[in-house]
C-alpha positions in Angstrom: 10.7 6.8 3.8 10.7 10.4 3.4 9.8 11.7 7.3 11.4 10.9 10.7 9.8 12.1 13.7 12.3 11.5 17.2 11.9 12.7 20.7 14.6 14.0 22.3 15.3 13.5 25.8 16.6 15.9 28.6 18.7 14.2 31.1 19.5 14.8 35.1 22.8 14.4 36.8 21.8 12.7 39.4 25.3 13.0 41.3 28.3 14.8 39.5 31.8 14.8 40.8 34.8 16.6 39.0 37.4 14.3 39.9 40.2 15.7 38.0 41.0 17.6 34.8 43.0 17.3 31.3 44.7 20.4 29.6 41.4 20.9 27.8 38.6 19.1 30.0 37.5 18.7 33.2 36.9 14.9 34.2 33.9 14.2 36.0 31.9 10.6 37.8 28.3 11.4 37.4 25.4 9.4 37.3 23.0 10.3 35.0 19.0 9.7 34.0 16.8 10.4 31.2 13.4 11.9 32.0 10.2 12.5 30.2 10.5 15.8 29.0 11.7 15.8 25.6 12.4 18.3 22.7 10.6 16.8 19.0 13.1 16.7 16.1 11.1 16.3 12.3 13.6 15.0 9.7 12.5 15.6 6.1 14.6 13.5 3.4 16.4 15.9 1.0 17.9 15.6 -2.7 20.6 17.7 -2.6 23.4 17.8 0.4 22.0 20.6 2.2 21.0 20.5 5.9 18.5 23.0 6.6 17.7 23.4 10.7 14.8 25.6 12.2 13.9 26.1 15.7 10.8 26.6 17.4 10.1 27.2 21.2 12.2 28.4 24.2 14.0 31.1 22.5 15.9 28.9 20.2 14.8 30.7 17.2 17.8 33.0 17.9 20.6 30.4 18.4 22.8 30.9 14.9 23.3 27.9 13.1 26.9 28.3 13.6 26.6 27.2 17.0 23.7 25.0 16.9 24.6 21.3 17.8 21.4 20.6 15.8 22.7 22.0 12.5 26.4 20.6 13.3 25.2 17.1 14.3 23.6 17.1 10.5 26.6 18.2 8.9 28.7 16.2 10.6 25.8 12.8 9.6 26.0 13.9 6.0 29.7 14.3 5.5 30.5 11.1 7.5 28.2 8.8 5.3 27.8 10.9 2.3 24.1 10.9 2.0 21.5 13.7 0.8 20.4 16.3 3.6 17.3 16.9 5.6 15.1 19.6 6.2 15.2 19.6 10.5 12.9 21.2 12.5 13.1 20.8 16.5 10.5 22.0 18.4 11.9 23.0 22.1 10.4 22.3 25.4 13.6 21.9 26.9 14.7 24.8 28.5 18.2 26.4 27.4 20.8 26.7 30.0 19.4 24.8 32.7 22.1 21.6 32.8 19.4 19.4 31.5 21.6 18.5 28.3 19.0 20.0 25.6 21.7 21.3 23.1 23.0 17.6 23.5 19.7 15.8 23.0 18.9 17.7 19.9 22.0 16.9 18.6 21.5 12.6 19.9 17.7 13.0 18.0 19.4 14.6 14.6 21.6 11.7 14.4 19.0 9.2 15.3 16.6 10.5 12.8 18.8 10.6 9.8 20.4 7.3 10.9 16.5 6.2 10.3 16.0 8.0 7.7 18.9 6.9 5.5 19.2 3.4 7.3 23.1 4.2 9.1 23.9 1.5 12.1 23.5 3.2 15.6 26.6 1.8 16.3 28.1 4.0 14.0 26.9 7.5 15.5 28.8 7.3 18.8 32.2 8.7 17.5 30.3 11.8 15.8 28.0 12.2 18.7 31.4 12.5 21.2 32.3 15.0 19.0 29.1 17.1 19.0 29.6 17.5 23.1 30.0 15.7 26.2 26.7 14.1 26.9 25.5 13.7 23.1 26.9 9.9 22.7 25.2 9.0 25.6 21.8 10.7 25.3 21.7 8.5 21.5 20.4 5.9 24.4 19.7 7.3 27.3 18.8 5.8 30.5 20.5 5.0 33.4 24.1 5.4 33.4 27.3 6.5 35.4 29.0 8.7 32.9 33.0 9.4 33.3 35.8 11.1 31.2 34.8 14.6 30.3 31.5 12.2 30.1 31.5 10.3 27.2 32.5 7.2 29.0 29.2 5.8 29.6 28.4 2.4 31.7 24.9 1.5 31.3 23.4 0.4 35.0 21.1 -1.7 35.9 17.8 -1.1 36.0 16.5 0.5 39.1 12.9 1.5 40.2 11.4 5.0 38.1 12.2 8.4 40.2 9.4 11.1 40.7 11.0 14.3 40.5 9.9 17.7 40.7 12.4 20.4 38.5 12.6 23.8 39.2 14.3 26.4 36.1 15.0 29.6 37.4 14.4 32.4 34.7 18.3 33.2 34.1 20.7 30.5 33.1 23.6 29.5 33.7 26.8 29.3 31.7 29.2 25.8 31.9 32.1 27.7 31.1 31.9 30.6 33.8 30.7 27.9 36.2 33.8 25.7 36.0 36.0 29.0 35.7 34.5 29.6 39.3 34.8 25.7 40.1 39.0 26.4 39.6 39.3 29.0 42.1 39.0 26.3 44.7 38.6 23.0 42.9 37.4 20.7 45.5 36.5 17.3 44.1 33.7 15.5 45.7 33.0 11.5 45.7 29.2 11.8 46.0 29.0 9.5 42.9 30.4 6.1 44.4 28.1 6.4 47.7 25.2 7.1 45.9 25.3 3.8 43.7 25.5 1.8 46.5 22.6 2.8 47.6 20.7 2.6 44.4 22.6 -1.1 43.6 21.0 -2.1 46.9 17.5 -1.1 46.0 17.8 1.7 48.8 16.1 4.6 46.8 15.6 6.7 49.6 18.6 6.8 51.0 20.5 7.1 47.8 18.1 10.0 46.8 19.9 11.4 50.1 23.2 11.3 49.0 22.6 13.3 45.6 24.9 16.0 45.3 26.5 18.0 42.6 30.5 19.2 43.2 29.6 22.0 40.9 26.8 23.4 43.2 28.7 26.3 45.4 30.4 27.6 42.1 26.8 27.8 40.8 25.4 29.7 44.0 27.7 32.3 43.4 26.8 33.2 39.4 23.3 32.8 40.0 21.7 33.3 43.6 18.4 31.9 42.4 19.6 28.3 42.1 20.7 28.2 45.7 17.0 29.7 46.4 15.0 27.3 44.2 17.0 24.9 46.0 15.7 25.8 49.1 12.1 26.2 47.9 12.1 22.3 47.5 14.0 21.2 50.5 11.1 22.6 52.2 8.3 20.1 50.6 10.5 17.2 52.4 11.6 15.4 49.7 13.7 12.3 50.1 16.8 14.2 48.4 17.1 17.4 46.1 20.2 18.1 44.0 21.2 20.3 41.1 21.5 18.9 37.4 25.1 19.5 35.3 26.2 23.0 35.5 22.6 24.5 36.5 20.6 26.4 36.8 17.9 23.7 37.1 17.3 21.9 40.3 15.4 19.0 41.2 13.9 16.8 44.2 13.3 13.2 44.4 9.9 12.2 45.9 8.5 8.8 47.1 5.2 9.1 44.2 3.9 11.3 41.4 1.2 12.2 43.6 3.6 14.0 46.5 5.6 15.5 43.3 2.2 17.1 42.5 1.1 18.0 45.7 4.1 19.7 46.0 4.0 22.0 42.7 0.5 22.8 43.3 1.8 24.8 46.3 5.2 26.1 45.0 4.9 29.5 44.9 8.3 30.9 43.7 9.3 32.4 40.5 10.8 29.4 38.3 9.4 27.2 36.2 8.2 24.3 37.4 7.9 20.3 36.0 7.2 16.9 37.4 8.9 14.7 36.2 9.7 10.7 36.0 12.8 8.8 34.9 12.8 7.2 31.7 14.4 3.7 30.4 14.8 1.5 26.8 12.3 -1.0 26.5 13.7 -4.4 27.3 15.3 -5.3 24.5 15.6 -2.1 23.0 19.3 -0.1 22.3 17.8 3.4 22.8 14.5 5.0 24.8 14.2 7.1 21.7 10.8 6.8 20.3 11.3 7.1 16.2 8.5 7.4 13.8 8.3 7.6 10.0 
């Protein structure tokens, strides 16, 4: 096997609560779902030790390798099992800086592909993937899950029915760091988390779909007025809930069918980007939603 080809999946928070803090994290209770938008990692089988990453789409091109989690998360494969390199190449359609974990994902599909490619034990990944950043250990799998420490502490749920969802991206992003800097200056935690699941344990979409809520929201309103407004752009279609993913800027509503989530993009007629969306899950009996193809 020479060739690896992965997709990488973008996630929603669903909920997220910051329910307390270390000296170097903040703890959160979130739940969180993958969706079918995905970035597309190519692993190439090398003969020397050399990890080679380029990036295509969204502006990526210009992220140094330095701070790529891409680049890192081969690295870090390669030292820890002492096999050859790749040649990586991720082509983006997540966008950057929206909350929807893309930095993370790439890094969950490098370590998936070269785990396939030089035949490592998923099993094995999670330590390097906590490593890489808070959601890469549990976007190796995905799903549905209620993630809690800084959010590497990851409780696979069970399954509940797909969401249709509608995501807005405003045009300017949002940084995690000035967001929770914000977050401190009052540092109210929220317990939207815990109501929400009841609900969804229940089978009670629609009323769950109410109760998502993000405690990192108001800091977000003030760095970056546009999520506030995209927000309100899709309260107005009437969807059973809307909510904002991680630290921003992207923002999302929860509708009953595909066909509403259409309906209601076909007549949005603000300034962000816009995707419909639907919730993804492993295959019964599968470890990991991640499609992988040599």
């Amino acid at each position: 096997m020479n060739t690896v080809r992965v997709n990488a999946h973008a996630k929603l928070n669903l909920t997220l609560d910051v329910v307390g803090r270390t000296e170097e994290y903040h703890l959160i209770d979130s739940l969180a779902v993958t969706v079918d938008l995905a970035d597309r990692v190519v692993a190439v089988r090398r003969k020397d030790g050399r990890v080679i990453v380029t990036m295509h789409g969204m502006g990526s091109e210009s992220i140094p390798p330095e701070e790529n989690n891409a680049q890192r998360a081969g690295e870090a494969f390669v030292s820890a099992f002492g096999t050859c390199g790749a040649d990586i190449t991720v082509y983006k359609n997540i966008p950057v800086g929206a909350g929807l974990g893309g930095s993370s994902a790439d890094a969950a599909g490098v370590l998936n592909a070269l785990a396939k490619l030089y035949g490592a034990e998923k099993k094995e990944l999670k330590t390097l993937a906590d490593g890489l950043g808070s959601d890469t250990g549990y976007l190796l799998s995905g799903g549905f899950c209620r993630l809690t420490g800084r959010g590497e502490q990851v409780e696979r749920l069970g399954a509940v029915p797909p969401l249709n969802l509608l995501l807005l991206v405003p045009k300017e992003g949002v940084s995690t760091a000035e967001c929770y800097k914000i977050y401190d200056t009052f540092a109210k935690n929220t317990a939207y988390t815990p109501r929400a699941l009841s609900y969804l344990r229940t089978g009670d979409t629609q009323w769950a779909a109410r109760l998502f809520a993000n405690g990192l929201y108001p800091a977000v309103a003030k760095l970056n007025p546009a999520v506030e407004e995209a927000l309100g752009e899709l309260k107005q279609f009437s969807p059973w809930g809307a909510g904002m993913t991680g630290s921003g800027s992207g923002v999302f509503a929860v509708f009953e069918t595909r066909e509403l989530c259409e309906w209601a993009k076909s007549r949005y007629r603000g300034k962000c980007r816009a995707y419909v969306l639907k919730t993804t899950e492993p295959k019964e009996g599968a470890k990991s939603l991640y499609s992988v193809e040599e």
